[in-house]
N, CA, C and O atoms as a GROMACS GRO file, in nm:
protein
  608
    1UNK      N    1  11.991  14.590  17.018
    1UNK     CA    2  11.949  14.456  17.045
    1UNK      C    3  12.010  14.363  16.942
    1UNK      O    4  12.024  14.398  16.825
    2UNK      N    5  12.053  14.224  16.993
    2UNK     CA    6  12.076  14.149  16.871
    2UNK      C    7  12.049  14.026  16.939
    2UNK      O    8  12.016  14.035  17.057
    3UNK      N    9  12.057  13.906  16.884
    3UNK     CA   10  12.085  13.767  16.893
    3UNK      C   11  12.225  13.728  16.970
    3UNK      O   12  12.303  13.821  16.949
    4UNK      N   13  12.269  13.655  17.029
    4UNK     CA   14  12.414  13.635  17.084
    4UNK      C   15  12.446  13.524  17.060
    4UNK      O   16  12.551  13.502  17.000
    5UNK      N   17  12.346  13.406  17.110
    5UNK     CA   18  12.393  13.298  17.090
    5UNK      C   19  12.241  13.188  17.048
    5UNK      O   20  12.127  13.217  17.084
    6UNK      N   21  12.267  13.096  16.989
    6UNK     CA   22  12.163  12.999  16.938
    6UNK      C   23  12.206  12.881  16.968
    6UNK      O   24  12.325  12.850  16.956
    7UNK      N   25  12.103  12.790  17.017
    7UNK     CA   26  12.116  12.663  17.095
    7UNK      C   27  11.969  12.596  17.015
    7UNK      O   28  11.852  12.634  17.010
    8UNK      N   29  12.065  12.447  16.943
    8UNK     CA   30  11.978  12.376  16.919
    8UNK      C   31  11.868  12.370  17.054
    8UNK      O   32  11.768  12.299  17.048
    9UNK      N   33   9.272  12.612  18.273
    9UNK     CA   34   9.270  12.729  18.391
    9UNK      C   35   9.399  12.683  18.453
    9UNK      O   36   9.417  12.568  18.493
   10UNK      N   37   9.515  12.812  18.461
   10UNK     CA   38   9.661  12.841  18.492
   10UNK      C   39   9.632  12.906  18.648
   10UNK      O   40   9.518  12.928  18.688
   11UNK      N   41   9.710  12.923  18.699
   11UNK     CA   42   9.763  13.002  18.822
   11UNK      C   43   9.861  13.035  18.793
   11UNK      O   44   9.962  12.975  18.756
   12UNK      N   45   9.820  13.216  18.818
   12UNK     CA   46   9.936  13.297  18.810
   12UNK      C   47  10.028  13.336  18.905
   12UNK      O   48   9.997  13.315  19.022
   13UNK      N   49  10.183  13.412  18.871
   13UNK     CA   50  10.209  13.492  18.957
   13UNK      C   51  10.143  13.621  19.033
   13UNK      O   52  10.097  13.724  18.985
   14UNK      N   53  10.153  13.587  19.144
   14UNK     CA   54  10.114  13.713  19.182
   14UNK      C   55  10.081  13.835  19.138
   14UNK      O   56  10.183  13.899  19.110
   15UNK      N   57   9.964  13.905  19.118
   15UNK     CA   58   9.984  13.952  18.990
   15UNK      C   59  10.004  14.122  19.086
   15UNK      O   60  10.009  14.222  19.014
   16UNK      N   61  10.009  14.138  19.184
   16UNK     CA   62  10.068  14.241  19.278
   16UNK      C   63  10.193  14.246  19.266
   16UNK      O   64  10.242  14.352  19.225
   17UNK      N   65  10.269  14.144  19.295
   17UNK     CA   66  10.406  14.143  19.282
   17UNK      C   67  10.436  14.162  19.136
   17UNK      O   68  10.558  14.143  19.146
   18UNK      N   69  10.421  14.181  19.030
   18UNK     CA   70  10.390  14.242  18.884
   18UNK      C   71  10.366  14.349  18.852
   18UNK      O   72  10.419  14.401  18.754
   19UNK      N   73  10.261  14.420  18.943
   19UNK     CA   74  10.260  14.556  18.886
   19UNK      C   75  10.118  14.550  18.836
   19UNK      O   76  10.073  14.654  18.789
   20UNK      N   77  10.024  14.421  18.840
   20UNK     CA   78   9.906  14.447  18.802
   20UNK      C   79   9.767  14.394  18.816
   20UNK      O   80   9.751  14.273  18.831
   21UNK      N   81   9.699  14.449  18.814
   21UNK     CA   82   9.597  14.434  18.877
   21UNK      C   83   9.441  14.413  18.770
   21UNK      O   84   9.448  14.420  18.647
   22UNK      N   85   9.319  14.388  18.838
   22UNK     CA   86   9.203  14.334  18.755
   22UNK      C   87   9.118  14.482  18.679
   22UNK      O   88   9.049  14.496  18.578
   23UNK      N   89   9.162  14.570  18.782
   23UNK     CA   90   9.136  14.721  18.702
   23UNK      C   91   9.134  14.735  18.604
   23UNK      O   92   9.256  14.739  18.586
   24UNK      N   93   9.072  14.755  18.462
   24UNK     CA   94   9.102  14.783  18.339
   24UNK      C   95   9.171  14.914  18.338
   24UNK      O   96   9.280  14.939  18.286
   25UNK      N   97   9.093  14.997  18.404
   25UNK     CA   98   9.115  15.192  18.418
   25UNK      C   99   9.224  15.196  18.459
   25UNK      O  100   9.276  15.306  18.441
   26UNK      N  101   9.328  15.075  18.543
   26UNK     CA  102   9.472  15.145  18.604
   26UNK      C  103   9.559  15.085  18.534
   26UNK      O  104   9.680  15.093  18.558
   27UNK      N  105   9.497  14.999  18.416
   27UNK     CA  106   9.586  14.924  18.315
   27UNK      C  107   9.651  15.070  18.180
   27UNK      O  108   9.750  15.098  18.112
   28UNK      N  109   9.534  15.114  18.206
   28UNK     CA  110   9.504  15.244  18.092
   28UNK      C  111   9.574  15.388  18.164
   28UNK      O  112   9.596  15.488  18.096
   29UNK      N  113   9.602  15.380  18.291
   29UNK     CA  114   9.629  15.472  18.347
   29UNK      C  115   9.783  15.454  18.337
   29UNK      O  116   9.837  15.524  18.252
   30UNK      N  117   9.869  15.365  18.415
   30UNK     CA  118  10.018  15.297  18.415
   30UNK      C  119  10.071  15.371  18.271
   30UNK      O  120  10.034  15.380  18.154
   31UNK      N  121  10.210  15.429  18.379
   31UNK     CA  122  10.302  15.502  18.250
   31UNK      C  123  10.310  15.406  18.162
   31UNK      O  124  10.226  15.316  18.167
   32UNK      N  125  10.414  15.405  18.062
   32UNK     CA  126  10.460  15.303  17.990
   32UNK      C  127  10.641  15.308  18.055
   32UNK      O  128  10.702  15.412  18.079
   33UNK      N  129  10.681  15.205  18.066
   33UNK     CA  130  10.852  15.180  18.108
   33UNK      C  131  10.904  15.257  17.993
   33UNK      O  132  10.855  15.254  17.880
   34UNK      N  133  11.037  15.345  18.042
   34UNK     CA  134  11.106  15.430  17.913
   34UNK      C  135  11.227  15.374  17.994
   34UNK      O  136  11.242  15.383  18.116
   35UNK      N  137  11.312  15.315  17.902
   35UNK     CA  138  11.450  15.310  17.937
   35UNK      C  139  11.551  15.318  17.891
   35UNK      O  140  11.569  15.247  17.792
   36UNK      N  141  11.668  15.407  17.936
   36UNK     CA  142  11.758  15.433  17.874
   36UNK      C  143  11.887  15.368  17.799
   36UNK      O  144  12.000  15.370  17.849
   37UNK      N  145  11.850  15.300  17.651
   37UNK     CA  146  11.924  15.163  17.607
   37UNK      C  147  12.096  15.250  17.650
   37UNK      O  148  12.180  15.194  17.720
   38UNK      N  149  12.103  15.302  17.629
   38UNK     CA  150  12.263  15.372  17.605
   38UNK      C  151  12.321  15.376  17.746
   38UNK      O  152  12.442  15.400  17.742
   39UNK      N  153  12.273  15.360  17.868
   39UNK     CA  154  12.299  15.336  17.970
   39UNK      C  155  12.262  15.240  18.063
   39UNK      O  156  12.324  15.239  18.169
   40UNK      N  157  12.175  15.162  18.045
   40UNK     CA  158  12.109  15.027  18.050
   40UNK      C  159  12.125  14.914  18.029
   40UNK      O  160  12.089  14.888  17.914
   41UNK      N  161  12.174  14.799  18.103
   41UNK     CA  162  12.226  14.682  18.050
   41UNK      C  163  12.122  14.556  18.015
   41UNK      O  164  12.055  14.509  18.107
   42UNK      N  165  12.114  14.519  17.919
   42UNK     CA  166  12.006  14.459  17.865
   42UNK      C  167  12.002  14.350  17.945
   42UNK      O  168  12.098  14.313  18.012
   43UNK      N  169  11.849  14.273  17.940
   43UNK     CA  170  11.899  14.114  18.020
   43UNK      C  171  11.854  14.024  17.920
   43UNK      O  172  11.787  14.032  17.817
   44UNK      N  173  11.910  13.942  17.979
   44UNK     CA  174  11.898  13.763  17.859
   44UNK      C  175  11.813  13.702  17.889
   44UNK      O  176  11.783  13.653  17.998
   45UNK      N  177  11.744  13.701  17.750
   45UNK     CA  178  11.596  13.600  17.773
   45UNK      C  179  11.634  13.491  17.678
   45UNK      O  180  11.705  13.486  17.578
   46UNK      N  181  11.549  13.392  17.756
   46UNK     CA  182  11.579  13.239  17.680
   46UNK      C  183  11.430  13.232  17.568
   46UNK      O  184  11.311  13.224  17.597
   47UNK      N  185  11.482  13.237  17.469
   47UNK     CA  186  11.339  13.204  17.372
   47UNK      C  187  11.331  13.079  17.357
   47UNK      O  188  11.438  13.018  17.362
   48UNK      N  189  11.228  13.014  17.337
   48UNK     CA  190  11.168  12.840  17.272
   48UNK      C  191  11.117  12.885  17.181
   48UNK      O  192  11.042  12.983  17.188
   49UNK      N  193  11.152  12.814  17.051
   49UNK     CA  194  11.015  12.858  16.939
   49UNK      C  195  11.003  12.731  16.919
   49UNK      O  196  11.075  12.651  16.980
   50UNK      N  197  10.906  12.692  16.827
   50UNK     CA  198  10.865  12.557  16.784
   50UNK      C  199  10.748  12.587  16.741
   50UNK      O  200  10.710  12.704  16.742
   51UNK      N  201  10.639  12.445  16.677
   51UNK     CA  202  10.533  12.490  16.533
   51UNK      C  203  10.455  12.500  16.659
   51UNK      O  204  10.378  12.595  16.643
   52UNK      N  205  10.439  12.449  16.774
   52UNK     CA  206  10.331  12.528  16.897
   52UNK      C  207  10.356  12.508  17.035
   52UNK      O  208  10.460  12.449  17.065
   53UNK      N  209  10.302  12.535  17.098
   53UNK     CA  210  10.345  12.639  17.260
   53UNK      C  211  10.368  12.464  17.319
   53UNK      O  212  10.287  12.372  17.328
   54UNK      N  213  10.493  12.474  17.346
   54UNK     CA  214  10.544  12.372  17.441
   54UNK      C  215  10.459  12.349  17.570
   54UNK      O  216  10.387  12.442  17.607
   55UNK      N  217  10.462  12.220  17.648
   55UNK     CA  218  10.358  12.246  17.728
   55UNK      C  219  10.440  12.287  17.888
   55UNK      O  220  10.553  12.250  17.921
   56UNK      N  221  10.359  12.362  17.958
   56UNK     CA  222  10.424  12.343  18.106
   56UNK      C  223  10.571  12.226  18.137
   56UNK      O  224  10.682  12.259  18.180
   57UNK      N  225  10.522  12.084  18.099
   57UNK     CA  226  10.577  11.957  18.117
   57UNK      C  227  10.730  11.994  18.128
   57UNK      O  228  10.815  11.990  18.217
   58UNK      N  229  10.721  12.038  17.970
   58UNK     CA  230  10.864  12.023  17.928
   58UNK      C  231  10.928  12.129  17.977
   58UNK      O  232  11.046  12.133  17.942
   59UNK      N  233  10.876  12.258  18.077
   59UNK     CA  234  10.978  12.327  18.126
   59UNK      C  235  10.980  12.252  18.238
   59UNK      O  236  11.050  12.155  18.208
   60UNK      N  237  10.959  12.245  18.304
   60UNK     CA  238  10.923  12.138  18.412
   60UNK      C  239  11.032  12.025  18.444
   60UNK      O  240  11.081  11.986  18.550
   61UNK      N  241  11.050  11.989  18.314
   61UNK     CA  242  11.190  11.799  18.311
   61UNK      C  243  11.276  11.910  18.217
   61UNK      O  244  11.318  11.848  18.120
   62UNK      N  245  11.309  12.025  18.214
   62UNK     CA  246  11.390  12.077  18.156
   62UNK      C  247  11.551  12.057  18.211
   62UNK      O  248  11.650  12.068  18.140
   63UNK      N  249  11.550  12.031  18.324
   63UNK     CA  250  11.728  11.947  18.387
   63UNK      C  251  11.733  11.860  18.338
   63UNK      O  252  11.850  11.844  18.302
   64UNK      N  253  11.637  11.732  18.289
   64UNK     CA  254  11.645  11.616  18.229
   64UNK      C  255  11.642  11.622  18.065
   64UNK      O  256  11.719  11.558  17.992
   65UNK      N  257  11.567  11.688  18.033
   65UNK     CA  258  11.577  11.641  17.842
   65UNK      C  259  11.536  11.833  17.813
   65UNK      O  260  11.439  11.906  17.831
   66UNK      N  261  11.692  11.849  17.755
   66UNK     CA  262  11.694  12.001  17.684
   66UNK      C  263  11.600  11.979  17.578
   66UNK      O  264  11.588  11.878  17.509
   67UNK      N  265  11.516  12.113  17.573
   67UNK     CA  266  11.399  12.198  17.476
   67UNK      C  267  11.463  12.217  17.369
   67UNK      O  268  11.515  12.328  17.356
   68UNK      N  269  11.480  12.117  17.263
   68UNK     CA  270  11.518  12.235  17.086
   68UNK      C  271  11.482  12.343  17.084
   68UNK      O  272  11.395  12.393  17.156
   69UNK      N  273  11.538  12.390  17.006
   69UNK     CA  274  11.526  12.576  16.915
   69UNK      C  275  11.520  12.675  17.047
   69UNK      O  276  11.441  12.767  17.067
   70UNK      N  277  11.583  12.649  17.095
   70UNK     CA  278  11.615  12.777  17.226
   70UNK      C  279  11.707  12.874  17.110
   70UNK      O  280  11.773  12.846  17.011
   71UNK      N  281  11.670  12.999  17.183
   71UNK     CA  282  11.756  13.112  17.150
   71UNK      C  283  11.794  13.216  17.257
   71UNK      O  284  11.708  13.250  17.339
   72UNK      N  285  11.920  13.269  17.261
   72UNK     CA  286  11.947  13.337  17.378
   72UNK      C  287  11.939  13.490  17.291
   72UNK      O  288  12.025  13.514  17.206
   73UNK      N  289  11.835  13.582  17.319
   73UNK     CA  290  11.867  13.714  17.278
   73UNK      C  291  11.915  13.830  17.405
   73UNK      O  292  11.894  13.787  17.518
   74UNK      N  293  11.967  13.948  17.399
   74UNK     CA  294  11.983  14.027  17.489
   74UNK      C  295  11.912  14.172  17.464
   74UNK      O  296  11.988  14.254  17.411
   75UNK      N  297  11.807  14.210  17.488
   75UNK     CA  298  11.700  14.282  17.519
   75UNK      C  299  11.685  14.342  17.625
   75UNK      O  300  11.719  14.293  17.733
   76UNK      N  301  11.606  14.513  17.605
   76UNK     CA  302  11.561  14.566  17.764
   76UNK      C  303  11.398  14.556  17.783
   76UNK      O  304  11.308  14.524  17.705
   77UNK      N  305  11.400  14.584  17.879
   77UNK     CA  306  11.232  14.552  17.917
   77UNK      C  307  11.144  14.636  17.828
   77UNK      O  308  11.038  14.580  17.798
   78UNK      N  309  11.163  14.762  17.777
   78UNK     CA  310  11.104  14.787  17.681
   78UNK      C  311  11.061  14.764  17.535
   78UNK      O  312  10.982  14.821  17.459
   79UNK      N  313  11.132  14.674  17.527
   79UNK     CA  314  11.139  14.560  17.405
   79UNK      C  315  11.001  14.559  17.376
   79UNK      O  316  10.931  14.533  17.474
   80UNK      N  317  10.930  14.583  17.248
   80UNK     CA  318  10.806  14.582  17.224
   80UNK      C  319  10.788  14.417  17.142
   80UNK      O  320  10.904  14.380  17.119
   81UNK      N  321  10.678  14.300  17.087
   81UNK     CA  322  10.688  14.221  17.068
   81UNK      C  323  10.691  14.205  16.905
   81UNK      O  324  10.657  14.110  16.834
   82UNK      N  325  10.747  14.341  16.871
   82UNK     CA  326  10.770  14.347  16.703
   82UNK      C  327  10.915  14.359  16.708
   82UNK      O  328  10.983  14.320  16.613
   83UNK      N  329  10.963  14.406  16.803
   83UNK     CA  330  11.128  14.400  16.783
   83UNK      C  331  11.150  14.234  16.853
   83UNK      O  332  11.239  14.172  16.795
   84UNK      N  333  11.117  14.198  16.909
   84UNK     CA  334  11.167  14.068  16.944
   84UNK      C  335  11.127  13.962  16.815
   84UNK      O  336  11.200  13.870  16.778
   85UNK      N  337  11.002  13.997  16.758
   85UNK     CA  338  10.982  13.904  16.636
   85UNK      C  339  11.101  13.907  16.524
   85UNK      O  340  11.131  13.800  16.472
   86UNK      N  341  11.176  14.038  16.481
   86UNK     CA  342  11.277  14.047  16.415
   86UNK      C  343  11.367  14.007  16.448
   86UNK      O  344  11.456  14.004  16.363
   87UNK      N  345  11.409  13.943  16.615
   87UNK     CA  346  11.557  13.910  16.631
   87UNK      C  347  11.495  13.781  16.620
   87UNK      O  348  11.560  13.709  16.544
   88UNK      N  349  11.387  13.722  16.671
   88UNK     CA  350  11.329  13.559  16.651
   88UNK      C  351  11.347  13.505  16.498
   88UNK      O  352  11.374  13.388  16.472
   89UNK      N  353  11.325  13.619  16.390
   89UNK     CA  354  11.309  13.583  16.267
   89UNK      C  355  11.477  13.573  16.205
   89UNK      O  356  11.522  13.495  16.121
   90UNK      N  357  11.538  13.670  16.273
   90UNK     CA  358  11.679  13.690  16.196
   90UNK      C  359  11.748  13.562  16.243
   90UNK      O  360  11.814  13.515  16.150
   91UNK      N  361  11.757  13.485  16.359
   91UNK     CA  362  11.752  13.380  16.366
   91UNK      C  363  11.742  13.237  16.372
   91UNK      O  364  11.824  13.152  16.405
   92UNK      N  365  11.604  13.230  16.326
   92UNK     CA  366  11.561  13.077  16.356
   92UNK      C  367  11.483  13.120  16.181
   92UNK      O  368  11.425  13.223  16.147
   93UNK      N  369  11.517  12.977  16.091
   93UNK     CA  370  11.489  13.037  15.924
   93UNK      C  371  11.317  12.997  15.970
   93UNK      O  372  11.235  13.080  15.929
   94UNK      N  373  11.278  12.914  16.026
   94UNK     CA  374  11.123  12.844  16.056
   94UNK      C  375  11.055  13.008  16.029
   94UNK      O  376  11.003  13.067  15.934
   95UNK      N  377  11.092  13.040  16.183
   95UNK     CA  378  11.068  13.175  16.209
   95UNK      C  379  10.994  13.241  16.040
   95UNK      O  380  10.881  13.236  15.991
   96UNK      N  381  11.086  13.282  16.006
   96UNK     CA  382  11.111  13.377  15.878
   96UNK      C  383  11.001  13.317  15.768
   96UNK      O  384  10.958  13.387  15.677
   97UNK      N  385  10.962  13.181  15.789
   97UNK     CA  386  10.872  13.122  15.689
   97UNK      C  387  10.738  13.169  15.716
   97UNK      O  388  10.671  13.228  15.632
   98UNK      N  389  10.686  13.134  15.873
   98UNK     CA  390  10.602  13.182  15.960
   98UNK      C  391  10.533  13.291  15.902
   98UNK      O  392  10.582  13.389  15.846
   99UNK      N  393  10.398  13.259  15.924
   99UNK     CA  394  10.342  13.413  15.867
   99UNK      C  395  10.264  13.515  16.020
   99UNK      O  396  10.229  13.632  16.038
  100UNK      N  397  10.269  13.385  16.103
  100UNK     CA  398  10.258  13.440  16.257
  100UNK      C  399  10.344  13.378  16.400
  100UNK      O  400  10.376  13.273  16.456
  101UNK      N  401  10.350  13.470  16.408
  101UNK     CA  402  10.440  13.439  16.613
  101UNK      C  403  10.330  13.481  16.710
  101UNK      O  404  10.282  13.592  16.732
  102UNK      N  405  10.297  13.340  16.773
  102UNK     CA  406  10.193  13.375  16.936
  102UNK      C  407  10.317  13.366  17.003
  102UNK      O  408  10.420  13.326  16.948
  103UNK      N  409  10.306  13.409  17.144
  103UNK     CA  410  10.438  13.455  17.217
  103UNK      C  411  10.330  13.466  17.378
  103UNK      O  412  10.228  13.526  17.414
  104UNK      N  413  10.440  13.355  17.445
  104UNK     CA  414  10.376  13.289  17.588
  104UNK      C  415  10.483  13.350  17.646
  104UNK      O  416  10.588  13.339  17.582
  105UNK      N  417  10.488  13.422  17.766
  105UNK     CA  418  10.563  13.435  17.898
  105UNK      C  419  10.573  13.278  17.982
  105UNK      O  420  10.475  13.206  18.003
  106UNK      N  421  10.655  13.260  18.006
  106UNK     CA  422  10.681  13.090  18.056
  106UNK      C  423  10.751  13.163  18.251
  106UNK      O  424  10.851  13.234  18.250
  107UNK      N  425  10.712  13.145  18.326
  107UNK     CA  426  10.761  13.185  18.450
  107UNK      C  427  10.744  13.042  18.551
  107UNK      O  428  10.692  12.940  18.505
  108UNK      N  429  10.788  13.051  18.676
  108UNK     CA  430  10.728  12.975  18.799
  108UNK      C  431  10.574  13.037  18.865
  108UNK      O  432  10.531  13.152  18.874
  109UNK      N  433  10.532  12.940  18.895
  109UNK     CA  434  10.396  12.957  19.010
  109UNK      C  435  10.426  12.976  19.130
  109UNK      O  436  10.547  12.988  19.153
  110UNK      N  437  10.344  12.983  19.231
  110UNK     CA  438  10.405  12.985  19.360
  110UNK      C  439  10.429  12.869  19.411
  110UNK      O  440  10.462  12.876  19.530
  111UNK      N  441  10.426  12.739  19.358
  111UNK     CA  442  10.429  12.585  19.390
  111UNK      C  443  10.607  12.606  19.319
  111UNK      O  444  10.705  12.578  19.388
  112UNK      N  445  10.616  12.640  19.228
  112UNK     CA  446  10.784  12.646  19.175
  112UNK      C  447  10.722  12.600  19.075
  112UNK      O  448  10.781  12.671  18.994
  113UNK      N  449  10.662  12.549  19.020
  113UNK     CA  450  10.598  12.448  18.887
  113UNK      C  451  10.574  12.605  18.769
  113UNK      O  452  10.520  12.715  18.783
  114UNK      N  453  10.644  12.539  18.664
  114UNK     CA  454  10.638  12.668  18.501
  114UNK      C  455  10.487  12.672  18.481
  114UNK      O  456  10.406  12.580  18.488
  115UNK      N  457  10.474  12.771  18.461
  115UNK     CA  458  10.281  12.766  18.399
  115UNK      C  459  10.335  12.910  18.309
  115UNK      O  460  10.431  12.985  18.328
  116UNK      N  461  10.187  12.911  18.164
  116UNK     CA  462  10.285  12.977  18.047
  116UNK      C  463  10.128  13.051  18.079
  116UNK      O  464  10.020  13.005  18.118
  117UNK      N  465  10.177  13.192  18.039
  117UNK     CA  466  10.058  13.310  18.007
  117UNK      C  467  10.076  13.356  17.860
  117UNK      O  468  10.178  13.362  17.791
  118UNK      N  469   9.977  13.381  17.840
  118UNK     CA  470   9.983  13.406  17.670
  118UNK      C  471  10.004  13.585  17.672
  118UNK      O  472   9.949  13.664  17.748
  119UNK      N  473  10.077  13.606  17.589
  119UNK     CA  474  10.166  13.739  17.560
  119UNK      C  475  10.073  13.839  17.462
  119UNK      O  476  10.016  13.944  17.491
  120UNK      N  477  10.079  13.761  17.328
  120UNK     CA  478   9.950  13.805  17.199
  120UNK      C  479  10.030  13.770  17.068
  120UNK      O  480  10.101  13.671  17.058
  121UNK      N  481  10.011  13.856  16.975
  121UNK     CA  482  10.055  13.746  16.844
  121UNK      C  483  10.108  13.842  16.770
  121UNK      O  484  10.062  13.952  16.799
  122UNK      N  485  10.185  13.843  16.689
  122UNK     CA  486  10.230  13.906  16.596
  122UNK      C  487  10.240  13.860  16.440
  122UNK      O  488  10.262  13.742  16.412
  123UNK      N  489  10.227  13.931  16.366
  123UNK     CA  490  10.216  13.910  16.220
  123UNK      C  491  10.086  13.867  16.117
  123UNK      O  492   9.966  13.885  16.138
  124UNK      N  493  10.124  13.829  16.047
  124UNK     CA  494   9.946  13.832  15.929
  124UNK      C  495   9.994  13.941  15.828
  124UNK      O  496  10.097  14.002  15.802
  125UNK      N  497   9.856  13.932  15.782
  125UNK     CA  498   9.826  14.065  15.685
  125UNK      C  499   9.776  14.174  15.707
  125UNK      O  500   9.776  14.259  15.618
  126UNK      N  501   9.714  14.203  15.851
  126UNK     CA  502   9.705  14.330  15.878
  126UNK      C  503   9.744  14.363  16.063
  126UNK      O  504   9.696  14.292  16.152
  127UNK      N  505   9.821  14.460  16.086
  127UNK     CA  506   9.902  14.476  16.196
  127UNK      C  507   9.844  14.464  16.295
  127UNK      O  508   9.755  14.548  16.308
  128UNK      N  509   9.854  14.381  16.389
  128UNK     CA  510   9.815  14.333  16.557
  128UNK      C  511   9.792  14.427  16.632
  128UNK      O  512   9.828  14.527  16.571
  129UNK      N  513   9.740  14.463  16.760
  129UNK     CA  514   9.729  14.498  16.855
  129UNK      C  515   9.830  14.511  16.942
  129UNK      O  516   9.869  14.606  17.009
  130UNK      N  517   9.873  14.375  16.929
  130UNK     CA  518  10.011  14.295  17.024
  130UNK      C  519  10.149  14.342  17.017
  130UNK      O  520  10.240  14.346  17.099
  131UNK      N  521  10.136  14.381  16.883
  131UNK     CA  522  10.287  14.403  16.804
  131UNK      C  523  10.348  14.546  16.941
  131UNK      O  524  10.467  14.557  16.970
  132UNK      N  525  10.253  14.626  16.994
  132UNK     CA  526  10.343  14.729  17.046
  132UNK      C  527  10.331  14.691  17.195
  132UNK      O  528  10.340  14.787  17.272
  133UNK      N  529  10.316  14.589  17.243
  133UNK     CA  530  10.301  14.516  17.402
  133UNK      C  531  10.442  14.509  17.421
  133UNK      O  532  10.522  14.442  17.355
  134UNK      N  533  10.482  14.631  17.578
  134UNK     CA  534  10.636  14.562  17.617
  134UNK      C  535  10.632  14.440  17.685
  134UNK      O  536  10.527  14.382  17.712
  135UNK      N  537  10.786  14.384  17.726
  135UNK     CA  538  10.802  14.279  17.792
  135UNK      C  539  10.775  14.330  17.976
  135UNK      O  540  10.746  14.255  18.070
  136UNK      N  541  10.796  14.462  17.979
  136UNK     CA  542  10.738  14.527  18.124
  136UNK      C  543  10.558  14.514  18.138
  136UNK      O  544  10.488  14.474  18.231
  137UNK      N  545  10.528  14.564  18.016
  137UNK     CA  546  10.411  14.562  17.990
  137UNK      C  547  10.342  14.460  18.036
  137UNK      O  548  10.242  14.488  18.102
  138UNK      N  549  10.378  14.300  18.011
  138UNK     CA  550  10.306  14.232  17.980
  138UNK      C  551  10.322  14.164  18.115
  138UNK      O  552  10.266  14.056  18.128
  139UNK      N  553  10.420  14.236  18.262
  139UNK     CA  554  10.460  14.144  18.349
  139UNK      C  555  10.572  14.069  18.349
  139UNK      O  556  10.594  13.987  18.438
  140UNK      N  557  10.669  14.096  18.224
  140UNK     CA  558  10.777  13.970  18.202
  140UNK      C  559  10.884  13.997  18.327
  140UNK      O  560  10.885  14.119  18.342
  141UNK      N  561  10.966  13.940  18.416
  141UNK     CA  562  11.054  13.947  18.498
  141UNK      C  563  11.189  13.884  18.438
  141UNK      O  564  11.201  13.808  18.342
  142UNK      N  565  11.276  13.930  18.512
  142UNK     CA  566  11.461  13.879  18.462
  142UNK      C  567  11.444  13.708  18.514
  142UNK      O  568  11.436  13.692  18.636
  143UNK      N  569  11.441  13.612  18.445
  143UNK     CA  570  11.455  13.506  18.497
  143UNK      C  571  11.330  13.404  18.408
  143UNK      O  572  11.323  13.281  18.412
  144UNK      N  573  11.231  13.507  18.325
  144UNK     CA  574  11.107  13.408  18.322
  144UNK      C  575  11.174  13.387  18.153
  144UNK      O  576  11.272  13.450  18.114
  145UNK      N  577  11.103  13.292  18.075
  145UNK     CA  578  11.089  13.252  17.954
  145UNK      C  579  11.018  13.295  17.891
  145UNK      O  580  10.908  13.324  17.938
  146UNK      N  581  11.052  13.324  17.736
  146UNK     CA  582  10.937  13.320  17.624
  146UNK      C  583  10.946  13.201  17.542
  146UNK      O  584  11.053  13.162  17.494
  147UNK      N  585  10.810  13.130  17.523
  147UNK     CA  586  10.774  13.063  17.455
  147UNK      C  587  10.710  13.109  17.332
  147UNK      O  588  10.613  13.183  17.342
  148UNK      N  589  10.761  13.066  17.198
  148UNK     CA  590  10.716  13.120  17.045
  148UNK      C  591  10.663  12.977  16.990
  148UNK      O  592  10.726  12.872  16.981
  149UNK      N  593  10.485  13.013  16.946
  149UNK     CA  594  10.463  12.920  16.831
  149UNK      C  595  10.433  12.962  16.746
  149UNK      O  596  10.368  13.066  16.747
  150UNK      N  597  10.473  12.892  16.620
  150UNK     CA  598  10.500  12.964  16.486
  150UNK      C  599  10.434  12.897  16.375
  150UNK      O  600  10.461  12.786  16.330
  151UNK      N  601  10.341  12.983  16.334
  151UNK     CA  602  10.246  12.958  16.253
  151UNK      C  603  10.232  12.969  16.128
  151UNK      O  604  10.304  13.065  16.098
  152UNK      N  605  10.186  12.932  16.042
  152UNK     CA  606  10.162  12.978  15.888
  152UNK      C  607  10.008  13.000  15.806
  152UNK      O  608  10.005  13.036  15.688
   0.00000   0.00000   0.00000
């Protein structure tokens, strides 16, 4: 995994078409995604970071007025949200000051309109929950956004 390039009540998706459901027991049951990086072509996710979670709006007029602190990383779906915090940090210096990353999935609704789901958080002084959540895990699809707010 690396960095490539750097550029200055919700309704969800379907959560069938995802892979998931209100079951706790089949949340607990579901393999975990294993994929093979060495034969596997990673896909490109657009990161936003900023000091907090951008709103819907601005993905929304995103043809009209570009989002600062985008980052383009190239990642596989197994990407847990402690390896993505290290390519967020090796990148953006904010990042690196940060003593926490909350981390939003940014997708379309079924209207086409962005609505952001919250992912979980990474960092502090004693290790998250969140930190081992994949991007399969969490529902992320080839096409949706992560949104990073970055805390201290």
């Amino acid at each position: 995994m690396r960095v490539v390039e750097r550029n200055g009540g919700r309704e969800e998706r379907g959560r069938e078409e995802r892979g998931q459901t209100n079951d706790a027991a089949s949340e607990k049951r579901a393999a975990p995604v294993v994929i093979e990086r060495e034969s596997t072509c990673p896909t490109l996710i657009r990161v936003f970071c900023g000091a907090s979670h951008h709103r819907p709006d601005d993905y929304n007029n995103m043809n009209e007025t570009a989002i600062a602190n985008e980052l383009h990383i190239y990642t596989w779906m197994d990407a847990t949200l402690r390896e993505i915090t290290g390519l967020v940090q090796d990148a953006n210096e904010d990042a690196r000051k940060s003593s926490r990353l909350a981390y939003s999935i940014v997708f379309p609704d079924r209207r086409g309109k962005y609505t952001l789901k919250k992912a979980g958080v990474v960092g502090g002084r004693k290790p998250s929950p969140d930190e081992d959540k994949t991007l399969a895990g969490l529902g992320f699809q080839s096409g949706d956004f992560l949104d990073v707010a970055m805390f201290n």
